[in-house]
Every structure is written in C-alpha cells, then in structure tokens.
N, C-alpha and C positions, 0 to 999 in steps of 0.2 A: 426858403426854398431848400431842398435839400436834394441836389444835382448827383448823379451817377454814371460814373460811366460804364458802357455797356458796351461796347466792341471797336475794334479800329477802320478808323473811316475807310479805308478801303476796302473793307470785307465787305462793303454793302454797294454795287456797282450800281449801275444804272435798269432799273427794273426787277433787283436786288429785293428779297425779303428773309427775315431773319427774326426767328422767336428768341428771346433771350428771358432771362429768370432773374427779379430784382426783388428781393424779399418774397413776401409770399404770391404774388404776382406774376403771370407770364403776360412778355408788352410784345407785340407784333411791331416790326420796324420793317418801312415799307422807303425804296428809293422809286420814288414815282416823277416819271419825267425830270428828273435830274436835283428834285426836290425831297427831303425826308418827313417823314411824318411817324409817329411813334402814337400807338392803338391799344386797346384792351386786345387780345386776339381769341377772343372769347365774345359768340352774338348775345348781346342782351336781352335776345329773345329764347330760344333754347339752349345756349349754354353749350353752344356747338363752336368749335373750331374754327376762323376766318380765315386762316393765312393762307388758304388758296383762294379766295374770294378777290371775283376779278373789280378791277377799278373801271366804271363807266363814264362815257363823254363826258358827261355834267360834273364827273370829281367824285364822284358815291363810288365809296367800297360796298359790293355786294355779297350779302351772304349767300354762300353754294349751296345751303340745303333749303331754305325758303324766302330767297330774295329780298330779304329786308336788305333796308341801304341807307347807307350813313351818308354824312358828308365825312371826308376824307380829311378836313384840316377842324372843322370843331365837332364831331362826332353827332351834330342835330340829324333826327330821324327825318329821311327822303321818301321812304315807303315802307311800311310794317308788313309785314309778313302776306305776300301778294300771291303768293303761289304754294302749293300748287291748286289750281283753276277749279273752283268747287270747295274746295275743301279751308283755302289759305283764310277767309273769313273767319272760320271755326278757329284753325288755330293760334289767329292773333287774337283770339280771348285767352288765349293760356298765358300771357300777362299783357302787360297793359307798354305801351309803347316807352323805351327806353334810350336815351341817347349813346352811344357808343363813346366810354370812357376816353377820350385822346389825353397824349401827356408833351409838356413843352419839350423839346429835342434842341441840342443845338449841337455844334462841332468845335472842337477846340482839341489844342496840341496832338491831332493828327488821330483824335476818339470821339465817338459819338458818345454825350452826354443826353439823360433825360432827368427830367424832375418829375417825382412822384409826390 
C-alpha cells in the first residue's frame, strides 16, 4: 500500500468536497453524511469533471453532464449515460461502461490518508 496524506481532517466538513492532486492524478474527496469516500473526479464516460455531481438516495454519485452514476463507496456502474432523452443511447456507445476509479481513505493523526 502506499498511503498518502492529502489534507487535514477538518478541512473537509460535513457535505465538504475537495479535489486534491497525488501524483499525476486528481482524487475527488467527498464528506458524505458524515462519512468520506475518495473518487477518480473525472467520469469514465467523457472525461468530464464530477466534483459538482450530486450524490443520490440510493449512494450514486451522479455525473452533471450525462447522468451516468456510480456507486459512491466501490465505484460499480448504476446507470451509463441516461441522458439526455434521445440522444443518451448514442452517446453511451462512445465507450463502453466503466466503473468509477474509488481509492481506500482513512483518517489518522488529525489527516486524511488515501491509497493509490
């Protein structure tokens, strides 16, 4: 394993999210209901931005530009690219379904640790 720490637990509050840069990687770190989870912050479907992608009931991060959704703690695909209406079939042939990179998080001497 090779652990990292990437910012002080308090920087990341309750509903809290936070892109950080570990190698050549940028990991989206999300405090979701009082719980952290550490993401690719990048969709594996276009290669678009996540960190404003809202988290739904069921625990799925949703991507804002074409609603693909992950699961939020192992990154398994919940919906490929559903929208928009007409068209979202077309473009989830522009690749083939991907799971959303997640990475182990933990917290220790008062810093959020991930492993890459």
């Amino acid at each position: 394993m090779s652990w990292t720490k990437v910012l002080a637990a308090d920087a990341l509050s309750s509903g809290g999210r936070q892109v950080v840069k570990v190698g050549d990687r940028n990991i989206l770190l999300l405090n979701h209901e009082n719980k952290l989870y550490a993401v690719d912050s990048i969709c594996p479907h276009l290669k678009l931005p996540i960190k404003k992608a809202k988290i739904n009931e069921e625990g799925a991060i949703v991507c804002s530009f074409h609603r693909s959704a992950f699961d939020i703690g192992t990154g398994e695909v919940k919906a490929w690219c559903p929208w928009p209406p007409g068209v979202g079939k077309l473009l989830s042939m522009v690749s083939e379904a991907k799971s959303l990179p997640v990475f182990p998080i933990r917290v220790e001497e008062g810093s959020i640790w991930i492993d890459l």
